[in-house]
C-alpha positions in Angstrom: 0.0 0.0 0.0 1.3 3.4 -1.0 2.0 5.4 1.9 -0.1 8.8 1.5 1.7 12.2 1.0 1.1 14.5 4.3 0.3 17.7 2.1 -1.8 15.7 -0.2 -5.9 16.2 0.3 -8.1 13.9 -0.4 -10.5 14.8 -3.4 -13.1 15.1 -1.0 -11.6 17.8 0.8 -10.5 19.9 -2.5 -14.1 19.4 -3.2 -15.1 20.8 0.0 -12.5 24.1 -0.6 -14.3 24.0 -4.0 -17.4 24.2 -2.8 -16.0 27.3 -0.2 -14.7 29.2 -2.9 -18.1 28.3 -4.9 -19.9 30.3 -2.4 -17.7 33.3 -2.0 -17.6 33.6 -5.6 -21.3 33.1 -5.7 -21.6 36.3 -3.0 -19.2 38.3 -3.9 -21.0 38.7 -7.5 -24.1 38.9 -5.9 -22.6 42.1 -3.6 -21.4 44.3 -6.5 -24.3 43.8 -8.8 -26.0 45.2 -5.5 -23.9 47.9 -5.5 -24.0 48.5 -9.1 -28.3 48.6 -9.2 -28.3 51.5 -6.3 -26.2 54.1 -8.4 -29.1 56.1 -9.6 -29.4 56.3 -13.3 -29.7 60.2 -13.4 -30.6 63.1 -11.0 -31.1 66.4 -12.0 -28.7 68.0 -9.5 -25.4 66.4 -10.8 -22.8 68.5 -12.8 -21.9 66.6 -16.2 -18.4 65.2 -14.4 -20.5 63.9 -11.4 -23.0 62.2 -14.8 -20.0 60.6 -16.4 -18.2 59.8 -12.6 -21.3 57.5 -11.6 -21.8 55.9 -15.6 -18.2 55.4 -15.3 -18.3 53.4 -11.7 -21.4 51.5 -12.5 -19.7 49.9 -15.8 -17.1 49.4 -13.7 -18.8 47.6 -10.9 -20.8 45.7 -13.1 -17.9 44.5 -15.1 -16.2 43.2 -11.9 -19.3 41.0 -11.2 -18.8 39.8 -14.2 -15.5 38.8 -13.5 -16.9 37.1 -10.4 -19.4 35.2 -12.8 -16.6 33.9 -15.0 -14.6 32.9 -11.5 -17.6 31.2 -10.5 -17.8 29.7 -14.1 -13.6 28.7 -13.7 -14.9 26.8 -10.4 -17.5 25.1 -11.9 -15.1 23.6 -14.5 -12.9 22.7 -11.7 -15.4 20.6 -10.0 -16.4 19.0 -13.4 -12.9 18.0 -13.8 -12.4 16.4 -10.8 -15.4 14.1 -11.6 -18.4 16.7 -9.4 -21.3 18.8 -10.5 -21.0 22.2 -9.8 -22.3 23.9 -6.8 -24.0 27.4 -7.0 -26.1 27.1 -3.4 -25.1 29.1 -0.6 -26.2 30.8 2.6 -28.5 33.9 2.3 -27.7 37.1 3.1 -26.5 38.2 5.5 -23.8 35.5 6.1 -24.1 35.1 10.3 -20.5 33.8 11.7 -19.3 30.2 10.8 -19.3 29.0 7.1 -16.1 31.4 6.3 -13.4 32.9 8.0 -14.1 35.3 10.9 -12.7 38.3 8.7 -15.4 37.6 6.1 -18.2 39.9 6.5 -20.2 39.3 3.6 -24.1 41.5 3.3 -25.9 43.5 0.5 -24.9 47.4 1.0 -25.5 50.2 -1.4 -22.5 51.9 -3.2 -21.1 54.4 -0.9 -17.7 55.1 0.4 -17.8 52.2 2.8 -19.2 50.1 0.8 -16.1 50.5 -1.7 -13.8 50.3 1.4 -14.6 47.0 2.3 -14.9 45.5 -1.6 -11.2 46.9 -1.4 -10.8 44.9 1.9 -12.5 41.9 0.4 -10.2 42.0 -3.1 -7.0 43.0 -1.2 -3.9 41.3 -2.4 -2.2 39.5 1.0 0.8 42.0 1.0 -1.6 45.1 1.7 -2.4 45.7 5.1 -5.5 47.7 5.0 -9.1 48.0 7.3 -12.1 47.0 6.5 -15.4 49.8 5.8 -17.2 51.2 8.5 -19.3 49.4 9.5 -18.5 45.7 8.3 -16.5 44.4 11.6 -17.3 41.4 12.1 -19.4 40.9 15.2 -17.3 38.3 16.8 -13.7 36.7 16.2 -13.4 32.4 16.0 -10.9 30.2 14.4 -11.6 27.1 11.9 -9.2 24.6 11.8 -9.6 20.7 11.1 -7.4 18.2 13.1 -4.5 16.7 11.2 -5.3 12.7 10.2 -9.2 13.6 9.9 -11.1 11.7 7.6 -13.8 14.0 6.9 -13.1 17.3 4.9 -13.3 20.7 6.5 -12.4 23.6 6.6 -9.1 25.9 7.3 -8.6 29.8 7.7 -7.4 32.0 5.4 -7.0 36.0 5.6 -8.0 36.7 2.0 -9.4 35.0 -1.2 -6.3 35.0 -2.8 -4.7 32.6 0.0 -7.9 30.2 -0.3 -7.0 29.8 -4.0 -3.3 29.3 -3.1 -4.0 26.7 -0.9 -6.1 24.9 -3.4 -3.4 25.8 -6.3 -0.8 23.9 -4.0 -3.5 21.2 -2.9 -3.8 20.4 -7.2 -0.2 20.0 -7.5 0.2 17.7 -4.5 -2.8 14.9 -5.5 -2.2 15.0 -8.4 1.4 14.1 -8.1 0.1 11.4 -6.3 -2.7 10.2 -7.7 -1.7 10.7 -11.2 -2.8 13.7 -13.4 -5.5 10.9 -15.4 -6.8 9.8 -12.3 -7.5 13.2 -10.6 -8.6 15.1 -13.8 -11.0 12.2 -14.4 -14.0 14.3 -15.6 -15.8 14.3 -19.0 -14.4 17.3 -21.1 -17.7 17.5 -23.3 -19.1 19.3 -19.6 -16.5 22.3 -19.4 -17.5 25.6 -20.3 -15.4 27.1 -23.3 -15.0 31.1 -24.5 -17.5 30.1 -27.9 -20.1 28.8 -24.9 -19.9 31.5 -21.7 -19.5 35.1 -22.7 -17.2 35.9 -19.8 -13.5 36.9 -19.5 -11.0 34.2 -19.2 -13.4 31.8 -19.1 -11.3 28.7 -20.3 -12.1 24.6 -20.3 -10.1 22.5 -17.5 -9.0 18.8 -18.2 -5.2 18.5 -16.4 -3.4 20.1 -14.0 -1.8 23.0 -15.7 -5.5 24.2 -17.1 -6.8 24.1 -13.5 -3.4 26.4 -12.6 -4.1 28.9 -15.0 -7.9 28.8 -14.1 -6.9 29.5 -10.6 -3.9 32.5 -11.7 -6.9 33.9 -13.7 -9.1 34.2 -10.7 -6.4 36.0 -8.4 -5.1 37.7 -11.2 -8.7 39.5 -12.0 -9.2 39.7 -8.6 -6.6 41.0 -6.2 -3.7 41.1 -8.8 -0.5 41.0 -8.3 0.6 44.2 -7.3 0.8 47.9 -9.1 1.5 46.7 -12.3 -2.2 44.6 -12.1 -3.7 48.1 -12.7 -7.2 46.6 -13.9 -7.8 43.9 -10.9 -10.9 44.0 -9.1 -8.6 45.5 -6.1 -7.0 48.4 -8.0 -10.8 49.2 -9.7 -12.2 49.3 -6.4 -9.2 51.6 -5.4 -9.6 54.5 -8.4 -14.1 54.3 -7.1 -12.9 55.6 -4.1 -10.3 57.9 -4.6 -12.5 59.4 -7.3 -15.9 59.0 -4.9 -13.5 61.0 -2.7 -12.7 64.0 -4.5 -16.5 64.5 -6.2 -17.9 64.9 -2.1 -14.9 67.1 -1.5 -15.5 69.0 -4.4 -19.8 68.9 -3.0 -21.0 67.1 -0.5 -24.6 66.8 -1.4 -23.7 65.0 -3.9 -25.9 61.5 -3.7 -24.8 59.2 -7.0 -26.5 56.1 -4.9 -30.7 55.1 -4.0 -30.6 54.9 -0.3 -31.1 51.3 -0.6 -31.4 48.8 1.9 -28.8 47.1 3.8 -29.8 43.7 4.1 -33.0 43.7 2.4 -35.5 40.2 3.3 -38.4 39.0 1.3 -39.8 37.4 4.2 -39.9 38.2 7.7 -36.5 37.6 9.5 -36.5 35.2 13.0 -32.8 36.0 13.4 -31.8 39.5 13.9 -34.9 41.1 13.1 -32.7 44.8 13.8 -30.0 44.4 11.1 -32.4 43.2 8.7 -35.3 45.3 6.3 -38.1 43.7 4.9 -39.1 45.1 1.9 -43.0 45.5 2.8 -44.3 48.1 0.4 -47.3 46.4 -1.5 -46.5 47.2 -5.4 -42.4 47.3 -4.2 -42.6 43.8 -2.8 -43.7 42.3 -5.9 -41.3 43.9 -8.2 -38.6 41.6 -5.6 -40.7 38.7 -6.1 -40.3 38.6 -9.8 -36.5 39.7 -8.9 -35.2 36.6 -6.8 -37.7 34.2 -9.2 -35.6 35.8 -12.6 -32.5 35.1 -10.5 -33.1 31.6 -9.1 -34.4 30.6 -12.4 -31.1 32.0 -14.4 -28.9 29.4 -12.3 -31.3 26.6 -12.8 -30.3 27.2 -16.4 -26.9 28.0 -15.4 -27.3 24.1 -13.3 -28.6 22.5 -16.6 -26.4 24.2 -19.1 -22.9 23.1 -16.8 -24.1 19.5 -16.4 -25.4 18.9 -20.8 -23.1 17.4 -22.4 -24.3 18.3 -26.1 -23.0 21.1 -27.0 -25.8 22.9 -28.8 -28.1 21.8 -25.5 -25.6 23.4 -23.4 -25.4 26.5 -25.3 -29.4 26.9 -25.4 -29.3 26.7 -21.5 -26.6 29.0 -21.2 -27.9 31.8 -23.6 -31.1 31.5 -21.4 -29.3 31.6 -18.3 -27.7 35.2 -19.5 -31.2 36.4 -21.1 -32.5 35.8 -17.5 -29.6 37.6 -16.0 -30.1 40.5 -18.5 -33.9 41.0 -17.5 -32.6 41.0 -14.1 -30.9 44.3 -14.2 -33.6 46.7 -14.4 -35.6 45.3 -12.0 -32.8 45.2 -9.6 -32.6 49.4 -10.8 -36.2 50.0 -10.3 -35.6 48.3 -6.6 -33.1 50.4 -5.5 -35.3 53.6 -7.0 -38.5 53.1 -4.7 -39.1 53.0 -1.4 -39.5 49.6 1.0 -42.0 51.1 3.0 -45.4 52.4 2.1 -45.1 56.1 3.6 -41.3 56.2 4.1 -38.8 57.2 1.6 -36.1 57.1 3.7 -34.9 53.4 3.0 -35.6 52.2 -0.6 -36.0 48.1 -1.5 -32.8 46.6 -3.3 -32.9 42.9 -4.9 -32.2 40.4 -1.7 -30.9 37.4 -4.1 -32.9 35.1 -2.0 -31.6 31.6 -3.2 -33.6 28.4 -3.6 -33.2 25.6 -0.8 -31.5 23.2 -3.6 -30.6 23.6 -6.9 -29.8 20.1 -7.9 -29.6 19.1 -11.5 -33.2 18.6 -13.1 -33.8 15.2 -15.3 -32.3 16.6 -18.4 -35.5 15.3 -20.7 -38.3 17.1 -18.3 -36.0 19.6 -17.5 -36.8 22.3 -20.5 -40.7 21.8 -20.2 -40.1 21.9 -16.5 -38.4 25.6 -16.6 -40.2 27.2 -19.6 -43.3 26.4 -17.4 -41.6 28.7 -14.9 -40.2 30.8 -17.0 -44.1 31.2 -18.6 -45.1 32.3 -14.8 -42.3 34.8 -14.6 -43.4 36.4 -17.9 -47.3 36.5 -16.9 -45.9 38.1 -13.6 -43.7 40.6 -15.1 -47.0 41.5 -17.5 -48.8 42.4 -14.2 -46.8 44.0 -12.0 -47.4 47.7 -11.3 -45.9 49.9 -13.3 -45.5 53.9 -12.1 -42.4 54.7 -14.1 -40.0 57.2 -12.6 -38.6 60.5 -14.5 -34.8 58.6 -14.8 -36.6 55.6 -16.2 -37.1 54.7 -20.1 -40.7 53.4 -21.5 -39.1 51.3 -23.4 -37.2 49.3 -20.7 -40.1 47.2 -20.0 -41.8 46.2 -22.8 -38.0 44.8 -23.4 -38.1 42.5 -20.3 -41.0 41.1 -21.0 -39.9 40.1 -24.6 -36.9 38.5 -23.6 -38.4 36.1 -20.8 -41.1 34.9 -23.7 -38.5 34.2 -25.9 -36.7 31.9 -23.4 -39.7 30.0 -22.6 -40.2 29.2 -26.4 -36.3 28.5 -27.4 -36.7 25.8 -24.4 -39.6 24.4 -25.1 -38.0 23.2 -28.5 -35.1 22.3 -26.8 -37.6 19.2 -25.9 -38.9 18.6 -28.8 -35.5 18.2 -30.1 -35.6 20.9 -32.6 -33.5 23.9 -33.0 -34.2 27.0 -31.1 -37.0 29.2 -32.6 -36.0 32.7 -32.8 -38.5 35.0 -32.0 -40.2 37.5 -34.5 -38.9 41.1 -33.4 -41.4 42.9 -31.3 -42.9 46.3 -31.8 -41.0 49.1 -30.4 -42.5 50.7 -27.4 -41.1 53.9 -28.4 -39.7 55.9 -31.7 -36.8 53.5 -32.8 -33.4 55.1 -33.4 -32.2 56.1 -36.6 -29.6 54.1 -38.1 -26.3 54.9 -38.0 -25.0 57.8 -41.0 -22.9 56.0 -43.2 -19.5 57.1 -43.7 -18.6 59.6 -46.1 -16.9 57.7 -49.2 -14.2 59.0 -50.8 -14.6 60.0 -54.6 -14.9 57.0 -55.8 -17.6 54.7 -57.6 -17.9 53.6 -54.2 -20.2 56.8 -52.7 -23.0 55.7 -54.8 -26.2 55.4 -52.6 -27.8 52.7 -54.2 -26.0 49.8 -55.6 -24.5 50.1 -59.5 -26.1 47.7 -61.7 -23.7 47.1 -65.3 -25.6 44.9 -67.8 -23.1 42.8 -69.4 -23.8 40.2 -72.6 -23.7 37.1 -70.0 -23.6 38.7 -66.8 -25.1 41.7 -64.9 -22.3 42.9 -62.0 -24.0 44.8 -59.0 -21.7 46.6 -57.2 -22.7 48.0 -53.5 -20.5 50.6 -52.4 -21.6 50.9 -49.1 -20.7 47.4 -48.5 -16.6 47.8 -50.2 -13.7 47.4 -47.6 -11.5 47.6 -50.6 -10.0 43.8 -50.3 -9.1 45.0 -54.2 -9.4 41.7 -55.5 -11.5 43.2 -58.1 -9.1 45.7 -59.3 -6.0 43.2 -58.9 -8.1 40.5 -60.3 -9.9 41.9 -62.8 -8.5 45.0 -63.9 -9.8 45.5 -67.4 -13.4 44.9 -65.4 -12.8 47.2 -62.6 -11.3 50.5 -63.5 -10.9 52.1 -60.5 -10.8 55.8 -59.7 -12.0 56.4 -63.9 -14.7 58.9 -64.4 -18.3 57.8 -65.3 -18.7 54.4 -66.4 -15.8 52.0 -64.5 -17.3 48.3 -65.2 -16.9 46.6 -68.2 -18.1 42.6 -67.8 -17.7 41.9 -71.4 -13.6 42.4 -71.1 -13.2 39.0 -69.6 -14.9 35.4 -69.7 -18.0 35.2 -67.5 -16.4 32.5 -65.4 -13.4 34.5 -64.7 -15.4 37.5 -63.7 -17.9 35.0 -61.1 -14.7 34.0 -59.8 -13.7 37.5 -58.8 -17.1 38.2 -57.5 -16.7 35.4 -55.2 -13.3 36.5 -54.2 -14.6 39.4 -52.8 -15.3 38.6 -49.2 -17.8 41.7 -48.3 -20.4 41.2 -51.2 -20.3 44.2 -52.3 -19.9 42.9 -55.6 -22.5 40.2 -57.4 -23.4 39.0 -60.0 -26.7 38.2 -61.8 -26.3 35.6 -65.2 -28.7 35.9 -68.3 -27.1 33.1 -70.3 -28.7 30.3 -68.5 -25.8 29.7 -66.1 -26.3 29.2 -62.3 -26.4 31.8 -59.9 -24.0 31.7 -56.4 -24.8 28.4 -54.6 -24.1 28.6 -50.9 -21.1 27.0 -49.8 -20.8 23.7 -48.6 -19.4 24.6 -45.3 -20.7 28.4 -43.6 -17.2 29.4 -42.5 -16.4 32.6 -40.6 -12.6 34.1 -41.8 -11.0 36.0 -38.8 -9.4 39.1 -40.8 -5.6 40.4 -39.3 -6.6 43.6 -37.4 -9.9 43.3 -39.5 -13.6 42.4 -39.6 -14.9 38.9 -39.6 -15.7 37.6 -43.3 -18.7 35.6 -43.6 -19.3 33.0 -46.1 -22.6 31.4 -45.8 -26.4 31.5 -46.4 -26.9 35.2 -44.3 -30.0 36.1 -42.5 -28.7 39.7 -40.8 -30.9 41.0 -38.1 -33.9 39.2 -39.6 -33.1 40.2 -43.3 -31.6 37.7 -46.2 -28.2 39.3 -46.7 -26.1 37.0 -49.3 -23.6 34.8 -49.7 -21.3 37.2 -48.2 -20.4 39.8 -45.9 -17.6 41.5 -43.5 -19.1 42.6 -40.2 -17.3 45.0 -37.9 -15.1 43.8 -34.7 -13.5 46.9 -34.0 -16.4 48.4 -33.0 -15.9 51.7 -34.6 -17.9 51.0 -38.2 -20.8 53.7 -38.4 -22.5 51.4 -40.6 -22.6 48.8 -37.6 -23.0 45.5 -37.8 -21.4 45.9 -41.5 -17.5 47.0 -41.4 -16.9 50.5 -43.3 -13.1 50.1 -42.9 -12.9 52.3 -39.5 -10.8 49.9 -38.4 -7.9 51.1 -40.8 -8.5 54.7 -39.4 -8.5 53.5 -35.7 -5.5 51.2 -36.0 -7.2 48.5 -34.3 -5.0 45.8 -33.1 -6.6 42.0 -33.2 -5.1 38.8 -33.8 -6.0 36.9 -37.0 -4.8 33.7 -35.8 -6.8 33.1 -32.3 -5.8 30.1 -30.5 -7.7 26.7 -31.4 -10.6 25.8 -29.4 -13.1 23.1 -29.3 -13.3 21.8 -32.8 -15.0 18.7 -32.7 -16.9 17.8 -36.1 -20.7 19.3 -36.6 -23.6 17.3 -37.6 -24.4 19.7 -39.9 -22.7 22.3 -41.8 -24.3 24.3 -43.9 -28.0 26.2 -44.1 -28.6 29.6 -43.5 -26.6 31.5 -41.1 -28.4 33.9 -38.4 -26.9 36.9 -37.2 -28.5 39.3 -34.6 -26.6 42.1 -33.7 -27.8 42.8 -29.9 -28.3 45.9 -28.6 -24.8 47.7 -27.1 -23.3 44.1 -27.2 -22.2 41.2 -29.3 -23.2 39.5 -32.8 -25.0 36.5 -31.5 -24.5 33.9 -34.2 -27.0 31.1 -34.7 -26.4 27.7 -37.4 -23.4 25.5 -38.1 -20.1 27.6 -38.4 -16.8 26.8 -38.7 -14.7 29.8 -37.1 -11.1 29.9 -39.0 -8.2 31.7 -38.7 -7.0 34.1 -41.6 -4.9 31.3 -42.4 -7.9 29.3 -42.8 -6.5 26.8 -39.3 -9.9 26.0 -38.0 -10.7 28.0 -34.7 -13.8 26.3 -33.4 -16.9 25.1 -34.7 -20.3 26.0 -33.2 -24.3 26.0 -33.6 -24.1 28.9 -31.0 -21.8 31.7 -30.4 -21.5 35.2 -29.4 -18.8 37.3 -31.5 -16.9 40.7 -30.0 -17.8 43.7 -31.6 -17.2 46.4 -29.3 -13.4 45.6 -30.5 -12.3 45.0 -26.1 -12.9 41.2 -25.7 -9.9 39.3 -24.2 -11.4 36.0 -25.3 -11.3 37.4 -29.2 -13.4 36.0 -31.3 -15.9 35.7 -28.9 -18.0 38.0 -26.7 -16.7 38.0 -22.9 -19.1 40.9 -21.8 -16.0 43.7 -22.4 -18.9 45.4 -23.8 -20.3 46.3 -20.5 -17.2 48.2 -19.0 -16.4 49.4 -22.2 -19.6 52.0 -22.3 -20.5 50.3 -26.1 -23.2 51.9 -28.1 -24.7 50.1 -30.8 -28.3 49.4 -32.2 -29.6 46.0 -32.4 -32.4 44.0 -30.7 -32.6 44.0 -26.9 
């Protein structure tokens, strides 16, 4: 019998520190999106610096809970790999003394100056020796500590997050040198979560040991950094919030960027601690909660399902539900924090109390989509009818929004059971005058600045040419020059100078569509191509080849949509990229490229609104080189131009401040 190695857990003790750092994850997230929903939106008193200061801190919040949602996500692939489900249960708020370290006072507080204090004490890297906000000492001090030799896991003390994860960095190395790497890292890789399927940062799959060491370096990294030079950690964020916080009240000290929101808001009437506690008890305000906690217990039953499917276009349909959820969540948690807990009293206002469910254990996967679209009906029917009194800093369109987007999970799930592909939903109506469409660029003097697209009638073939659609690839002009005369006066195509063939061929060269082709001599027109591929362009746009349906409208064969995020004909690359010298990678690393039922059929892309191009169909994502990248039913594609997960979306968007139309 092999003797055991002292500093070697078992697995059921990195399990139980798994489960630990599950839960702090789980709260911290929790915390700073209730932070982030009590900055008001507006108020009529604030100086356009003080406007900008509190837009600026709540993308900035909000992106940190992000981060916490991809560490969460990083855990959840650690359990999988070690042969577990993931674990997203946890104690409610507030966390009373006992299932973390004495130091961890962990309770929903509005943004304030304390507030940022103790998310700085929380996030601190060990080296910095720095107090916690007023007002979040912990009541009492106690030590945890498991005997040496025990059997059963438990737990152990640690000052900050950052030593947790060491411990269970150092835990890895040590079982697995004993065990074996195979025999520790044991789990089914078709469960783990991969950039193409969660749209969060440095959100990565885990199957050995030195994936689960640079899942954990990507948690402390993000989160207390190491050191100055980390100067976009959660820590340092935290830091800039309240230095800047700082010198807005020293420059005016009325000035309120936060709802006076709740600490420690309850749905229910508390037994323990009645005092520290607020229920939220006003009639039309405690619904608006209701609906809350239901939208976010019901995004992590997704979340549940999603993590344990193993099919990768089932997994992707519970995820995208699972952020749709999270999405509706937002302005409710906003309109919370913006009204008052108590009929008659202003004084305290409500604030989302994240109330989780008693267990959250893995549904049978064939009942499980008619089993949550049935709630996921109720929560829409519910949203319908709550009361709406819509405050001066509040948008009529916001509403109408939510509704929409719980419907349309209800349906995609539902055909998630009967097998089929997910059903888009038809676009609803504006509640309110839809925005203009972004000005195209100005063109330079060129055939190109035509408004309409050119149409030349050739003996065999008619060539339409769309301007607006050119990135000047010049394989027209290189390939067909006697065709394409560029920068000539009046007429510049000439299809009869070259065999029809020759001139389809260029057509199809060119990787925008911006020129076609129509044939009159009984030839046949463009066929779409036997695999939809997706060309990653060198500091470029993405170059679509594929049967295009573009926010709901046929669009081609082909197409180049922007990445870099500055195009003003958005979703459609102008060539602003050139002009902004943006920097991307045409040869992203290689992900999960296992083969796809089908690959070919039409292509949907919806653009959403201030975020990513979600892509829906087979795909096959390649680099410029043409080296395959990943190939997907399902994706979500960067084009705000900030993702660190390039090509995919990782939410960048959100701290980023991105601005572009496209359906909610």
């Amino acid at each position: 019998m092999t003797e055991r190695r002292p500093d070697a857990p078992s697995r059921e003790q990195l399990l139980y520190w798994l489960h630990e750092a599950s839960e702090i994850e789980h709260h911290l997230m929790c915390c700073y999106l209730y932070a982030a929903f009590s900055l008001k939106v507006d108020d009529a008193r604030w100086t356009p610096p003080q406007r900008a200061a509190v837009a600026s801190w709540r993308r900035s919040i909000t992106s940190v809970a992000l981060e916490e949602m991809s560490h969460l996500a990083l855990v959840g692939n650690l359990f999988t790999a070690l042969g577990a489900s993931p674990h997203f249960g946890r104690p409610a708020f507030p966390v009373d003394a006992g299932p973390y370290p004495a130091g961890f006072v962990i309770r929903l507080a509005p943004f304030c100056a304390a507030t940022i204090e103790h998310f700085k004490y929380l996030e601190r890297p060990g080296h910095e020796q720095i107090a916690d906000g007023a007002g979040f000492e912990p009541g009492r001090g106690y030590q945890r500590s498991v005997p040496p030799g025990r059997l059963s896991p438990g737990p152990r003390d640690y000052t900050t997050v950052g030593e947790l994860y060491d411990i269970l960095a150092h835990s890895l190395e040590a079982t697995a040198a004993e065990l074996g790497e195979d025999a520790l890292f044991l789990g089914d890789p078709a469960l783990q979560l991969d950039a193409a399927l969660a749209p969060l940062p440095g959100v990565a799959p885990v199957t050995d040991l030195a994936s689960a060491l640079a899942a954990i370096r990507t948690i402390v990294t993000q989160g207390e950094g190491a050191g100055a030079d980390q100067g976009d950690s959660h820590y340092w964020r935290f830091c800039r919030i309240g230095e800047e916080l700082a010198r807005h009240l020293r420059e005016d000290p009325s000035f309120e960027p936060a709802w006076p929101a709740a600490t420690n808001p309850v749905m229910n009437s508390p037994i323990k601690a009645p005092a520290e506690r607020v229920l939220i008890d006003h009639p039309g305000v405690a619904r608006w909660l209701d609906l809350g906690n239901a939208l976010y217990t019901t995004s992590l039953r997704c979340l549940v399902q999603g993590l344990t499917a193993s099919m990768r276009s089932e997994k992707a349909t519970w995820l995208d539900a699972s952020v749709a959820l999270m999405r509706a969540l937002t302005p409710v948690g906003q309109g919370l924090a913006a009204r008052p807990a108590h009929e008659g009293d202003a004084s305290v206002h409500a604030g989302l109390s994240f109330t989780p469910l008693r267990s959250l254990a893995v549904l049978p996967q064939a009942q499980a989509p008619l089993v949550i679209a049935e709630r996921i009906c109720q929560l829409g029917r519910r949203a319908a009818e709550l009361p709406l009194q819509r405050l001066a800093c509040e948008s009529e369109a916001v509403w109408p929004q939510v509704i929409a987007m719980i419907d349309d999970q209800a349906g995609r799930l539902r055909a998630l059971r009967r097998g089929a592909a997910p059903v888009r939903a038809q676009p609803q109506p504006p509640a309110v005058q839809p925005v203009a469409p972004p000005t195209p660029p100005t063109a330079p003097a060129t055939p190109a600045a035509a408004s309409l697209p050119e149409r030349v009638r050739g003996q065999s073939i008619t060539v339409v040419y769309d301007g607006k659609r050119c990135i000047h690839a010049r394989h027209c002009v290189l390939d067909a020059p006697t065709v394409f005369k560029a920068n000539t006066p009046g007429e510049w195509i000439y299809p009869d100078t070259v065999h029809p063939e020759a001139l389809i061929g260029v057509a199809h060269n060119c990787p925008s569509g911006a020129i076609r082709y129509e044939r009159h001599d009984h030839g046949p027109e463009e066929a779409p191509p036997p695999v939809n591929q997706l060309r990653v362009r060198e500091n470029g746009p993405y170059a679509l080849h594929a049967p295009l349906v573009i926010a709901g409208e046929p669009d081609g064969m082909r197409a180049t949509l922007c990445r870099c995020g500055q195009s003003r004909r958005k979703p459609w690359c102008d060539g602003a990229h050139v002009d902004a010298h943006f920097q991307a990678s045409g040869e992203p690393p290689t992900g999960l490229v296992e083969p796809l039922a089908v690959r070919d059929g039409p292509l949907h892309v919806v653009p959403r609104r201030n975020g990513p191009l979600e892509v829906e169909g087979p795909l096959e994502i390649c680099a410029g080189t043409g080296r395959p990248v990943a190939r997907v039913s399902q994706a979500r594609l960067c084009r705000c131009g900030q993702s660190k997960n390039k090509p995919f979306c990782d939410l960048s968007h959100v701290a980023a401040g991105f601005e572009a139309a496209g359906e909610p």
